[in-house]
Structures are given as C-alpha cells and as structure tokens.
C-alpha positions in Angstrom: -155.3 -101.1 70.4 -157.3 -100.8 67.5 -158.3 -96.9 67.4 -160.4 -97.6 63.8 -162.9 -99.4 65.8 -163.6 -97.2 69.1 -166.8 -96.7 69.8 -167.0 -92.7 69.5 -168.6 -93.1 66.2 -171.9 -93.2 65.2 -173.4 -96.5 65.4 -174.8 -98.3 62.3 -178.2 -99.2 61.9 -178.0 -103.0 61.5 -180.6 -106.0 62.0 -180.2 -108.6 64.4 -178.3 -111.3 61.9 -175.7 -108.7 61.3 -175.3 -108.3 65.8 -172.4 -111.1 65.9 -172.4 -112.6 69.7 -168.8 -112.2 70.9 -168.1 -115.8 70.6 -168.8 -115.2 67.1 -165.6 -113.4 66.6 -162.4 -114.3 65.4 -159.9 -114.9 68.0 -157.8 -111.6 66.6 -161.1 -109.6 66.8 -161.9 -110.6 70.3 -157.9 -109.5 70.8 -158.9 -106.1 69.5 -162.3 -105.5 71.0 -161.2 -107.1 74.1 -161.4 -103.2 75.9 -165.2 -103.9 75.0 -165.9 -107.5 76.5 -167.7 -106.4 79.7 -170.1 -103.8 77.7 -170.5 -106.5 74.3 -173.9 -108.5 75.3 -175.1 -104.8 76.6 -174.2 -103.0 72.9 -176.7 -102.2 70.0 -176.7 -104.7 67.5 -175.4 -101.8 65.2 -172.8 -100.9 67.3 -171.4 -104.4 67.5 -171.7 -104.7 63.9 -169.6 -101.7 63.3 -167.0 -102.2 66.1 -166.8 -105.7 64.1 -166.3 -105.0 60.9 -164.4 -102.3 61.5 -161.8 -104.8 63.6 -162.2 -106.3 60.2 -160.5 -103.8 58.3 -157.9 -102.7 61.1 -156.7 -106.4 60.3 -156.3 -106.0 56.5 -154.2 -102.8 57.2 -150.6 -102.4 56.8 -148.8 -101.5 60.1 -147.8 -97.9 58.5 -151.7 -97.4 57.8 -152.2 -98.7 61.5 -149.9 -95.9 63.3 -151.8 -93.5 61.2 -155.2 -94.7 62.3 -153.5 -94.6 66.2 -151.9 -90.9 65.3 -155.5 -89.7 64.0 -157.4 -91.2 66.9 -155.4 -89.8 69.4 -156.0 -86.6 67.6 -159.4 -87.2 67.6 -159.6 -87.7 71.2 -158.1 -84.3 72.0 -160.7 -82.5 70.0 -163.6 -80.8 72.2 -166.8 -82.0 71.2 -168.2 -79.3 69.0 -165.3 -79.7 66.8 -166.2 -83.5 66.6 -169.6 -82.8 66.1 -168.4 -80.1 63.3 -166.0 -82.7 61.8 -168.8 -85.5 61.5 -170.8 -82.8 60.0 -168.5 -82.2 57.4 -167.9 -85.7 56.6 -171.8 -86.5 56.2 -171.9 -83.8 53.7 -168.8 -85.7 51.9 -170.1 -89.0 52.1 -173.3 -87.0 50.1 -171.2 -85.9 47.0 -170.9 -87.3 44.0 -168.0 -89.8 43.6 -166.6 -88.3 41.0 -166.5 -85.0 43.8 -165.0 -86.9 46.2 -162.3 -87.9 44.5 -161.8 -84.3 43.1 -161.6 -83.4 46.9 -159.2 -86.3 48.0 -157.1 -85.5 44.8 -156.5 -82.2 46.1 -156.3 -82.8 49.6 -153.5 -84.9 48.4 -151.4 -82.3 46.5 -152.3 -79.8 49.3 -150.3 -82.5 51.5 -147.8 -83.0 49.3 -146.8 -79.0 49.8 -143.7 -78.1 52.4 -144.6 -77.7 55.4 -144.1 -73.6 55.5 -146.2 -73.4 52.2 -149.1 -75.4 53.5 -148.8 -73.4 57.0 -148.9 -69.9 55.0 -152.3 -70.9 53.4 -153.4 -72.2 56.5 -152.6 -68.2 57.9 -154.2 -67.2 54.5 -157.2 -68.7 54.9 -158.4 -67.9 58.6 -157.4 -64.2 57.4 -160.8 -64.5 55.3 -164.0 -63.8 55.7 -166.7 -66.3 55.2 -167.9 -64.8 51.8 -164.2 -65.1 50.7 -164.2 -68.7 51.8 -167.2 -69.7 49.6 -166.1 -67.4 46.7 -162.9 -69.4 46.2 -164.2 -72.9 47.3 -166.7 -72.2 44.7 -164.1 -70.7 42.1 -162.0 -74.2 42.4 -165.1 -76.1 42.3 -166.0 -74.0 38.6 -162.4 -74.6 37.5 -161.6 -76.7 34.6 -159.3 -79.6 35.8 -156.2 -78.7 34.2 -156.6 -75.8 36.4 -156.3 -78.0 38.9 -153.5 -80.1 37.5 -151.3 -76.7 37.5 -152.1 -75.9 41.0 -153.6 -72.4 39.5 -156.8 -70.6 41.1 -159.2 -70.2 38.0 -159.1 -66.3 37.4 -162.8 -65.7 37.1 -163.4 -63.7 40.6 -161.4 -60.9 41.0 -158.8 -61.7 38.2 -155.7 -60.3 40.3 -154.2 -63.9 40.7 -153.9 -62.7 44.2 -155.9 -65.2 45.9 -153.9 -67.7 43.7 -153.3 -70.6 46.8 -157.1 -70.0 48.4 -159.2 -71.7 46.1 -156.8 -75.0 45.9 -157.1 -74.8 49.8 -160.9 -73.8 50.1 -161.7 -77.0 47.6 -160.5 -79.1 50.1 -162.0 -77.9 53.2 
C-alpha cells in the first residue's frame, strides 16, 4: 500500500493530456493504485494525475522513506477532520514562503528532532502553557534572529531579555 498516493489530498488542477488512462500506467503503478481501479475511469483528470505521479515518487523511495510515509499516513488517518483541515492550512501557508524560509523552517524542525525525547516533550508542555500573543512573540523573535542564533540553539534576547523563554522561540519557528 502506497499511503503517498491516497486520495485524501487535494486534487491537482491538471488538463486532459496530463489524465493518464489506467492502461497508461506502468505495471508497478497499476500494482499500487490497484485499491483505485474500480473508481479510475470515474476520477478527475487531476486527481488521476496526482495519484500517478505521486505512485511515481513512492517508487523512487527507499524502503526506510516508505515505512515513514505508511507511519505518517496512518497518523494522518487518525486525525479528526478539523485538524486535517488545520494541517493543510498550515502547509499552504509553507508552500507560500520564501525558499530560503522554508529551509530555515526544515533546518529547525530538524534540530528540534534531533532533541531527546524528554527535552522535545518539555517544550511541547512549554509551549501549550502559552498564550497566543506569547506564541507569535517568540515565533517572531526566532524569525528576527540572526542565524548563528540559530546555529547555537539560543532564543534571540530582544523580548523580555530574561533568557527565560530560551527553548520557545526555536520551537515556535517551527510551528
């Protein structure tokens, strides 16, 4: 099962050239999208053009990448809807940043994962402990930082200067 290509998603807005007929397929794609056979003729061409290339890129992946895609949609699937809708949301306003942003973000999401376990769970604590305006205030303090800030894992000292909210920002710049 191919969990990269499941049709939960957003379809893509595609013109008919790009709608590939499913004896159009590679053998291994029909494999994968096999779920889909009955519902293929019936799809938007957009839909089928993303469940295909997507099939595309489940191939190319490495089978550690492909339990992680299967972990994540699993996760996915036991998410209620609003928090799907919310995660979409969030990843719309992503795909609208600047690359040079996004990779900030990723780079950071990346050390955040990199923590122990017990230190990324005691920011986790630390962060739903604050208020909205505290949120923004240290998103926007990591965002202002300079990137050896960053590098150090240090919150830029330019709200309340304490150092006290030293682990929010580096969490708030990645959510």
């Amino acid at each position: 099962m191919a969990p990269a290509v499941w049709a939960e998603d957003r379809e893509m807005t595609a013109g008919p050239a790009a709608s590939p007929e499913w004896s159009d397929l590679s053998p291994e794609q029909q494999r994968v999208l096999a779920p889909y056979r009955q519902e293929w003729d019936s799809m938007s061409p957009g839909r089928r053009e993303a469940m295909s290339s997507r099939t595309e890129r489940w191939q190319q992946m490495t089978p550690e990448q492909r339990a992680r895609a299967r972990e994540r949609f699993e996760q996915w699937k036991t998410l209620p809807p609003e928090e799907r809708q919310r995660a979409r949301e969030r990843y719309e306003k992503f795909r609208e940043l600047p690359p040079a942003e996004q990779q900030r973000l990723r780079d950071a999401y990346h050390k955040y994962r990199e923590l122990p376990r017990e230190q990324r769970e005691e920011l986790r604590e630390r962060w739903q402990e604050m208020s909205p305006e505290e949120r923004e205030r240290a998103r926007q303090e990591w965002r202002d930082a300079e990137p050896q800030e960053h590098e150090r894992g240090r919150e830029p000292q330019k709200g309340n200067g304490n150092g006290k909210n030293k682990d929010k920002g580096k969490k708030g710049g990645s959510g």
